[in-house]
NUVOVEX-332613 format. One record per residue (C-alpha): residue number from 0; residue in three letters; x, y, z. Coordinates in steps of 0.25 Angstrom, whole numbers. Each point is the difference from the previous one (the first is absolute). Example, Ala and Ser with C-alpha at 12.3 -4.5 7.8 and 13.67 -1.06 7.14 Angstrom:
// residues 2
<num=0 residuo=Ala X=49 Y=-18 Z=31>
<num=1 residuo=Ser X=6 Y=14 Z=-2>
END
This chain:
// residues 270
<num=0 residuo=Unk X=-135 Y=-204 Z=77>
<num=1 residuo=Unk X=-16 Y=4 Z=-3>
<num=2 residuo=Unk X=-2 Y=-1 Z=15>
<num=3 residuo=Unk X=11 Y=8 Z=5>
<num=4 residuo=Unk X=-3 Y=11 Z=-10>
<num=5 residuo=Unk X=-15 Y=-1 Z=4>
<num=6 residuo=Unk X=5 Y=2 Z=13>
<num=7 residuo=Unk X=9 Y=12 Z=-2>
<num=8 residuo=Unk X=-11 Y=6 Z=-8>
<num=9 residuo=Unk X=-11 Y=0 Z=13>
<num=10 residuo=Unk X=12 Y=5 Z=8>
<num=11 residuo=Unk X=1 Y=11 Z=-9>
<num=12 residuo=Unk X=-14 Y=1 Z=0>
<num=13 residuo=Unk X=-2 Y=1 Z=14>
<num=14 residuo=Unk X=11 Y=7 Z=3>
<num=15 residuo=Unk X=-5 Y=11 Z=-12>
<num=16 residuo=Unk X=-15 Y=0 Z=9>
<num=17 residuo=Unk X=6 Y=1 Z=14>
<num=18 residuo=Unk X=8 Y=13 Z=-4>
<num=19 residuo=Unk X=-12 Y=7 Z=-7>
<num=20 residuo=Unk X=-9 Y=-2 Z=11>
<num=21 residuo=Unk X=12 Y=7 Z=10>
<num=22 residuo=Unk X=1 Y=10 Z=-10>
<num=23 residuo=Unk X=-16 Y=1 Z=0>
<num=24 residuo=Unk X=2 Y=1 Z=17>
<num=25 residuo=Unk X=8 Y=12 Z=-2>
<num=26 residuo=Unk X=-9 Y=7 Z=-7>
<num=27 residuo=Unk X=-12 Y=-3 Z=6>
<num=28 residuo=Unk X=-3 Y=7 Z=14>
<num=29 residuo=Unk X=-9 Y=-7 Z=11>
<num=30 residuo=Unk X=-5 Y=10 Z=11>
<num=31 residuo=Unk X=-11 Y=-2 Z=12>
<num=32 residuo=Unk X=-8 Y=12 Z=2>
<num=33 residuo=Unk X=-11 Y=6 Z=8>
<num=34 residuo=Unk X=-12 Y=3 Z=-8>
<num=35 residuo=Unk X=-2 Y=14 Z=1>
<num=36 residuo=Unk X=8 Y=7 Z=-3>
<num=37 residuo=Unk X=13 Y=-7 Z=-3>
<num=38 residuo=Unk X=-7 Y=-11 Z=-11>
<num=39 residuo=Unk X=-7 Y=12 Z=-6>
<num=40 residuo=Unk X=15 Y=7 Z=0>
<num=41 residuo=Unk X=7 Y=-12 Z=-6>
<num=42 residuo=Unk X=-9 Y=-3 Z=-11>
<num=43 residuo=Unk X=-1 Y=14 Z=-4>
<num=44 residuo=Unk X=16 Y=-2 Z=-3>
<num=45 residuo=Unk X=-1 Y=-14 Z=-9>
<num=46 residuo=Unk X=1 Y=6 Z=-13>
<num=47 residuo=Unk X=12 Y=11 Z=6>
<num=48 residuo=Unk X=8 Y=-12 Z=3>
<num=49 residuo=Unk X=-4 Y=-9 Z=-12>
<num=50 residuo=Unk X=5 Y=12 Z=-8>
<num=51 residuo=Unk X=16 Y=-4 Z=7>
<num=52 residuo=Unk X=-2 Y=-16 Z=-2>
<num=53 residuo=Unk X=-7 Y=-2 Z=12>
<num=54 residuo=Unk X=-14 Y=-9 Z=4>
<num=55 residuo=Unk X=-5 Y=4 Z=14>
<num=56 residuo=Unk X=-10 Y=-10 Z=7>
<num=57 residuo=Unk X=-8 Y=5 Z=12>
<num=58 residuo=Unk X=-6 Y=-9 Z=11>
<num=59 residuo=Unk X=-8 Y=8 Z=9>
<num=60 residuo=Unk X=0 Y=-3 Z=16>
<num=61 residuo=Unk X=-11 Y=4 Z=11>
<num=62 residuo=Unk X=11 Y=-3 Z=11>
<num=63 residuo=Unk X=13 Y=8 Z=4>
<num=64 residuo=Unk X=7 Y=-15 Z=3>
<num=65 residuo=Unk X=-2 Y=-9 Z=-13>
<num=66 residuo=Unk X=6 Y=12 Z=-10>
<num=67 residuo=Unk X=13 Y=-1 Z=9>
<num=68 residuo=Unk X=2 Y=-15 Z=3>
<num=69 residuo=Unk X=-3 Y=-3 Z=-17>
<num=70 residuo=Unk X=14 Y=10 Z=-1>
<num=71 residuo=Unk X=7 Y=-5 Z=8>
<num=72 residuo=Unk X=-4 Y=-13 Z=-4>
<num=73 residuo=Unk X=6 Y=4 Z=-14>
<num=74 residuo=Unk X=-14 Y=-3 Z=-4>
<num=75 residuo=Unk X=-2 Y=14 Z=-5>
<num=76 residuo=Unk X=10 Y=11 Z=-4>
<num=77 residuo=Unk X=-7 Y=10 Z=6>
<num=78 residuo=Unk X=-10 Y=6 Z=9>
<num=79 residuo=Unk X=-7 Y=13 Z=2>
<num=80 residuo=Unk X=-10 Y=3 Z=9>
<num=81 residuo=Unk X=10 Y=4 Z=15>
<num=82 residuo=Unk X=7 Y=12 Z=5>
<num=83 residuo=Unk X=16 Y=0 Z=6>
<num=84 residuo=Unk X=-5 Y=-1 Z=14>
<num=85 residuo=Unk X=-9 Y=-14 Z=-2>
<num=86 residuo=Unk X=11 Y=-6 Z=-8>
<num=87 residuo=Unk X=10 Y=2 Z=12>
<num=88 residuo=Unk X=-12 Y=-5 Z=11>
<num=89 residuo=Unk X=-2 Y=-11 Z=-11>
<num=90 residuo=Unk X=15 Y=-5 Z=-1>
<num=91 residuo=Unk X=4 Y=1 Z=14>
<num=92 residuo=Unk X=-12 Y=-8 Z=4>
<num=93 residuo=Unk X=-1 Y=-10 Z=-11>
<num=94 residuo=Unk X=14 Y=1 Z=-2>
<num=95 residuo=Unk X=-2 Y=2 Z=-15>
<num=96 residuo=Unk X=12 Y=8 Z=-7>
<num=97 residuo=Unk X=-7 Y=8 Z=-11>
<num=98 residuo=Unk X=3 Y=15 Z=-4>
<num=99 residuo=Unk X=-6 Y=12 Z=-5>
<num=100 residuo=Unk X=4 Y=3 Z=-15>
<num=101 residuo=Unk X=-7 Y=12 Z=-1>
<num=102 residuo=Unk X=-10 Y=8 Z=7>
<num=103 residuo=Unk X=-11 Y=2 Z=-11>
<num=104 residuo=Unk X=-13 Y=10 Z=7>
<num=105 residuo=Unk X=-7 Y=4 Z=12>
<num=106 residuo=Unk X=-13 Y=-1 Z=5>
<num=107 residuo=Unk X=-4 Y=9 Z=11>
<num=108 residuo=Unk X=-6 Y=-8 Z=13>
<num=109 residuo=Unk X=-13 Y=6 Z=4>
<num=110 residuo=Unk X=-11 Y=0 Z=10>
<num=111 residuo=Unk X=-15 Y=-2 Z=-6>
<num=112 residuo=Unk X=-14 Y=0 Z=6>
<num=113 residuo=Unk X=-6 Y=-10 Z=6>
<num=114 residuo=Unk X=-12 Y=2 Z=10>
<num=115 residuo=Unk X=6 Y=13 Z=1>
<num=116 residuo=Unk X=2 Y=11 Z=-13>
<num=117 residuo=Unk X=8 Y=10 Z=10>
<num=118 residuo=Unk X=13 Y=-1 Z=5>
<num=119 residuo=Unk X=-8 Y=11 Z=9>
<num=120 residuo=Unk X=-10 Y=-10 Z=6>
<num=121 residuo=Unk X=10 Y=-9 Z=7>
<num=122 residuo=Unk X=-6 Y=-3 Z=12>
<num=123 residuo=Unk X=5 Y=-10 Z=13>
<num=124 residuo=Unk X=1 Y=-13 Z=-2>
<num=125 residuo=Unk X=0 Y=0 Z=-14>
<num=126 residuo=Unk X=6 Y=-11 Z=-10>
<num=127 residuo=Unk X=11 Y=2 Z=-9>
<num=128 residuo=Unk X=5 Y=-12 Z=-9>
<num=129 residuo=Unk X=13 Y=1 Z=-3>
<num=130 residuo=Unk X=11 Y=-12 Z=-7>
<num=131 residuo=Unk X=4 Y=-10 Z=8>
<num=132 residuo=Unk X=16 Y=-1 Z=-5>
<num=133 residuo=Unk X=11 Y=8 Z=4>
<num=134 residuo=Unk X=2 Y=10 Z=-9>
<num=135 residuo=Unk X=-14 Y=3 Z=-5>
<num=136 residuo=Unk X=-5 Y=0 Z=14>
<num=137 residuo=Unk X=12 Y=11 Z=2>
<num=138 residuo=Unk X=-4 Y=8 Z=-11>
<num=139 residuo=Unk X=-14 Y=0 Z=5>
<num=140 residuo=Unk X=1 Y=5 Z=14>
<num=141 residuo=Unk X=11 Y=12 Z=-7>
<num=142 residuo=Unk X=-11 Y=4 Z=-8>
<num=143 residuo=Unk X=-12 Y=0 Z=12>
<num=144 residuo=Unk X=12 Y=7 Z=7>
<num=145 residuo=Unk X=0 Y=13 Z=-10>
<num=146 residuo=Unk X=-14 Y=1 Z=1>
<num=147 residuo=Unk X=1 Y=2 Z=15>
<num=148 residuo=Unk X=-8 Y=-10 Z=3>
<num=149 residuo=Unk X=12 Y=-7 Z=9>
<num=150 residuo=Unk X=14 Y=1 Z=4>
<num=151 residuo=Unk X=11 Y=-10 Z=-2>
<num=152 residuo=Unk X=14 Y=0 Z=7>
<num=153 residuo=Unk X=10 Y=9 Z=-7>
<num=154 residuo=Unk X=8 Y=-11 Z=-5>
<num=155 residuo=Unk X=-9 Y=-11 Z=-4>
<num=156 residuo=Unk X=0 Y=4 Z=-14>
<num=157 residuo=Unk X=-2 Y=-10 Z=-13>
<num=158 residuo=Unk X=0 Y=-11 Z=12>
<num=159 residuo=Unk X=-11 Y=6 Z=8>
<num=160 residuo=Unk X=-10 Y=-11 Z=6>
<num=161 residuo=Unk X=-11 Y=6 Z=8>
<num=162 residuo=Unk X=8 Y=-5 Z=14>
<num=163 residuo=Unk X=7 Y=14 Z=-5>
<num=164 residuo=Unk X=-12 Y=8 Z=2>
<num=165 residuo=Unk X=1 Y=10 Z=11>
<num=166 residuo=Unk X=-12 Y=6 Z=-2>
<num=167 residuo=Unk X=-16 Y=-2 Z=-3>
<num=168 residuo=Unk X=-8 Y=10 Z=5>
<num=169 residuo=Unk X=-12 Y=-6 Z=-10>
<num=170 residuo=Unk X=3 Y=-14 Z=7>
<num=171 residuo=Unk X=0 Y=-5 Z=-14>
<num=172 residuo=Unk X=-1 Y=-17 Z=-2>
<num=173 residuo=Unk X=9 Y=-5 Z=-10>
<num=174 residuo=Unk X=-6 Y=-12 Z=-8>
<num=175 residuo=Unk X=14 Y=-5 Z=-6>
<num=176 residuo=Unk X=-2 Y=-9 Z=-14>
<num=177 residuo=Unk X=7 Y=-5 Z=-12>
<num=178 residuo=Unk X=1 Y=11 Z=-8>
<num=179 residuo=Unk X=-11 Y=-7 Z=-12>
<num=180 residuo=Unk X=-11 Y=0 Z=9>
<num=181 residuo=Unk X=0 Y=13 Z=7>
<num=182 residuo=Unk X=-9 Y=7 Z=-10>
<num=183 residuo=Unk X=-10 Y=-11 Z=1>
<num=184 residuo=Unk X=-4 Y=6 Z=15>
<num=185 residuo=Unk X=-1 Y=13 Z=-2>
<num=186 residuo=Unk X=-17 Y=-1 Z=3>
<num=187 residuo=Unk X=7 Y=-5 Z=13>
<num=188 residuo=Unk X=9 Y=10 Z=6>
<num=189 residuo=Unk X=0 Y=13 Z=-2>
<num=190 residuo=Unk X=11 Y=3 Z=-8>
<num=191 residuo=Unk X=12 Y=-9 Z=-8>
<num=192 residuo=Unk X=15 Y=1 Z=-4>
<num=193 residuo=Unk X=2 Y=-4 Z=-13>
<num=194 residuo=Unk X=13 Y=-5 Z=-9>
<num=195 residuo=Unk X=-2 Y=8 Z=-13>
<num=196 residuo=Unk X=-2 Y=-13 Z=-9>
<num=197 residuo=Unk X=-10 Y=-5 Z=10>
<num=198 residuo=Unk X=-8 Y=13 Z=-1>
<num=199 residuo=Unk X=1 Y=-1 Z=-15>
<num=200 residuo=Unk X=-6 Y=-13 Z=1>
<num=201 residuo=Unk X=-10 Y=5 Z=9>
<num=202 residuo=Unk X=-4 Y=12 Z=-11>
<num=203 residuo=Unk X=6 Y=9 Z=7>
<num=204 residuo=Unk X=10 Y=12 Z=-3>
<num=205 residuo=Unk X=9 Y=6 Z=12>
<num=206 residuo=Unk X=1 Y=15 Z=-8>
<num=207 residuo=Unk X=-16 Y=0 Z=-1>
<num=208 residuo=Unk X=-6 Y=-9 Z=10>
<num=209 residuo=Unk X=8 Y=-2 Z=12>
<num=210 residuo=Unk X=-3 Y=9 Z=12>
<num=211 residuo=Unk X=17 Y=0 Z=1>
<num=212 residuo=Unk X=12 Y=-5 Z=-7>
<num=213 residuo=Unk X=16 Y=2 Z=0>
<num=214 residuo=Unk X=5 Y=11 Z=-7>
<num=215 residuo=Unk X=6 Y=-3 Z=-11>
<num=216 residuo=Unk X=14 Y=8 Z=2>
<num=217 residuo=Unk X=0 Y=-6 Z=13>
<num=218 residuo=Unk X=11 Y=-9 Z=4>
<num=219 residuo=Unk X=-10 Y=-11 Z=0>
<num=220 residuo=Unk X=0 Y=2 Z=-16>
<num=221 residuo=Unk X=14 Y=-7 Z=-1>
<num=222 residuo=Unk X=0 Y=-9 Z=13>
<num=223 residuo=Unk X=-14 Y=-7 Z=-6>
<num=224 residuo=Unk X=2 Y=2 Z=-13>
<num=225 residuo=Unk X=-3 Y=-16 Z=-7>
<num=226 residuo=Unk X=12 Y=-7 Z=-8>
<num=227 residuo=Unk X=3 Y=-10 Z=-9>
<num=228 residuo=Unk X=6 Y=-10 Z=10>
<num=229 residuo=Unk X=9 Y=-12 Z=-5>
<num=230 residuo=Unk X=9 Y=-11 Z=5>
<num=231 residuo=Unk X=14 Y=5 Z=5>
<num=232 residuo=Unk X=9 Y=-1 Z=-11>
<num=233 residuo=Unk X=-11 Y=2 Z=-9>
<num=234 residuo=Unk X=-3 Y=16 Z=-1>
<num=235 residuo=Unk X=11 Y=1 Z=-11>
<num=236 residuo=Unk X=-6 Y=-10 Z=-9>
<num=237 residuo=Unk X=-2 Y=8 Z=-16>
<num=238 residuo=Unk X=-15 Y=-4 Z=2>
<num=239 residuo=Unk X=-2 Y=5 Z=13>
<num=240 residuo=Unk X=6 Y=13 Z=-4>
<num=241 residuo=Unk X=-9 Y=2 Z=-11>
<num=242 residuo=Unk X=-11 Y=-3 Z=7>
<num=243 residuo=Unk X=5 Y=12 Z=12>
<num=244 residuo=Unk X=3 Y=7 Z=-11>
<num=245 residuo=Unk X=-16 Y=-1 Z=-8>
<num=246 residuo=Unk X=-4 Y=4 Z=15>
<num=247 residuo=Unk X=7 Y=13 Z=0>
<num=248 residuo=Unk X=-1 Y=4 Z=-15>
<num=249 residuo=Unk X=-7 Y=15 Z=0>
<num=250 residuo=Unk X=-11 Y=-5 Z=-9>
<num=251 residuo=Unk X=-5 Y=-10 Z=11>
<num=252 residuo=Unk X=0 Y=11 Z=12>
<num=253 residuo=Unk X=-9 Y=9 Z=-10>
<num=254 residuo=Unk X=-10 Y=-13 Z=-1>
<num=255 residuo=Unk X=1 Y=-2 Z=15>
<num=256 residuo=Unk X=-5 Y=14 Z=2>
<num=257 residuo=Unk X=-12 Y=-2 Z=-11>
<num=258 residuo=Unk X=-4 Y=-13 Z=5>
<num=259 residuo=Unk X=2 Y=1 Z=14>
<num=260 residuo=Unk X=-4 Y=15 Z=3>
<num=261 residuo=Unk X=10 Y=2 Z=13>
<num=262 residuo=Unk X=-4 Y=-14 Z=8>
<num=263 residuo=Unk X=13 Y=-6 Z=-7>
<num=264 residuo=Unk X=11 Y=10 Z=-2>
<num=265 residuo=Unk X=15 Y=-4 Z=-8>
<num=266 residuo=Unk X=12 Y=1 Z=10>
<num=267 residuo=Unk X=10 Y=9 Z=-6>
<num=268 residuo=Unk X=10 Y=-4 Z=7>
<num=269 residuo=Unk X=13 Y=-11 Z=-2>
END
């Protein structure tokens, strides 16, 4: 009788730890982020989310690969550091199913000095770097595109490759590289196109220092605007609707401004 009580007791015991430690899951929130400025972003938010029950961890990521396979691994709840447009490449080549849950800010792309301080001085021959996936390298080329300095077919758009380039009266080269080590050459080429979180991590800031950058009511506003990505199924969870919702609060898109003067802008958008 001692032995089957001792044994319904650890039973209870363990069955008593097993549900505070799924209780405890549903409160904490696991998200991979870029450094700068999405880690930045996310700790500023801790205490708003421990305000509703909630405990936010953040592991920060170099890469654009590792932050989505730990998702939709189910390793992490969360990642923040993409826009819409690389999560659809991302899936349909990795065939990953994760989904935004909430497009959080913007950062303008923009063009910076390398060898050259001018847009002005473009000259033939000359080396642009550029990203070497799909969506960025896009983004790039539209934006070297508004500043004349090429022409893209009329319908290339957000899947623009420079295949799609109809004219080049500079006879620019194209140095195409992961997005993290573009700025690293820019004592190499004449100018670079940078990501915003690269350029932040570079100490740079598009509304002062680049020689160009998207307009902020552009289209290119909404269409890059970076998200809270998640596993389908997963976007309507409690703790990922308050951690969309810490991201959107008004008190957050003031700090944004303060913090980040212009090179990160909040998405005001749904």
């Amino acid at each position: 009788m001692n032995k089957l009580l001792t044994l319904a007791l650890t039973g209870a015991l363990l069955l008593g730890a097993t549900g505070c430690a799924s209780s405890s899951d549903d409160k904490t929130i696991t998200v991979a982020a870029s450094t700068t400025p999405h880690a930045i972003i996310l700790n500023h938010i801790k205490d708003d989310l421990k305000k509703e029950g909630y405990s936010l961890k953040v592991t920060e990521y170099t890469d654009y690969v590792q932050p989505n396979n730990v998702v939709e691994d189910g390793d992490f709840d969360a990642n923040y550091f993409q826009h819409t447009p690389y999560l659809d490449s991302f899936n349909k080549e990795h065939k990953t199913h994760l989904v935004s849950a909430g497009k959080i800010h913007y950062e303008p792309f923009g063009i910076y000095a390398g060898t050259k301080k001018d847009l002005k001085q473009i000259s033939k021959g000359d080396v642009i770097a550029i990203p070497n996936d799909t969506t960025n390298e896009a983004r790039a080329l539209l934006l070297l595109a508004d500043q004349g300095l090429i022409t893209l077919k009329k319908d290339a758009g957000i899947n623009a490759t420079i295949k799609d380039i109809t004219s080049n009266p500079h006879n620019i080269s194209f140095k195409e590289l992961e997005a993290a080590q573009i700025s690293r050459i820019n004592n190499e080429v004449a100018f670079v196109v940078l990501n915003g979180n690269y350029a932040l991590d570079a100490g740079y800031n598009a509304a002062t220092d680049a020689l160009a950058y998207e307009d902020s009511s552009s289209t290119a506003a909404s269409v890059y605007a970076n998200i809270i990505a998640v596993k389908k199924g997963n976007e309507k969870k409690a703790k990922i609707k308050a951690l969309v919702k810490a991201l959107k609060s008004d008190s957050l898109k003031n700090w944004l401004k303060t913090r980040f003067k212009g090179s990160v802008i909040a998405y005001d958008g749904k």
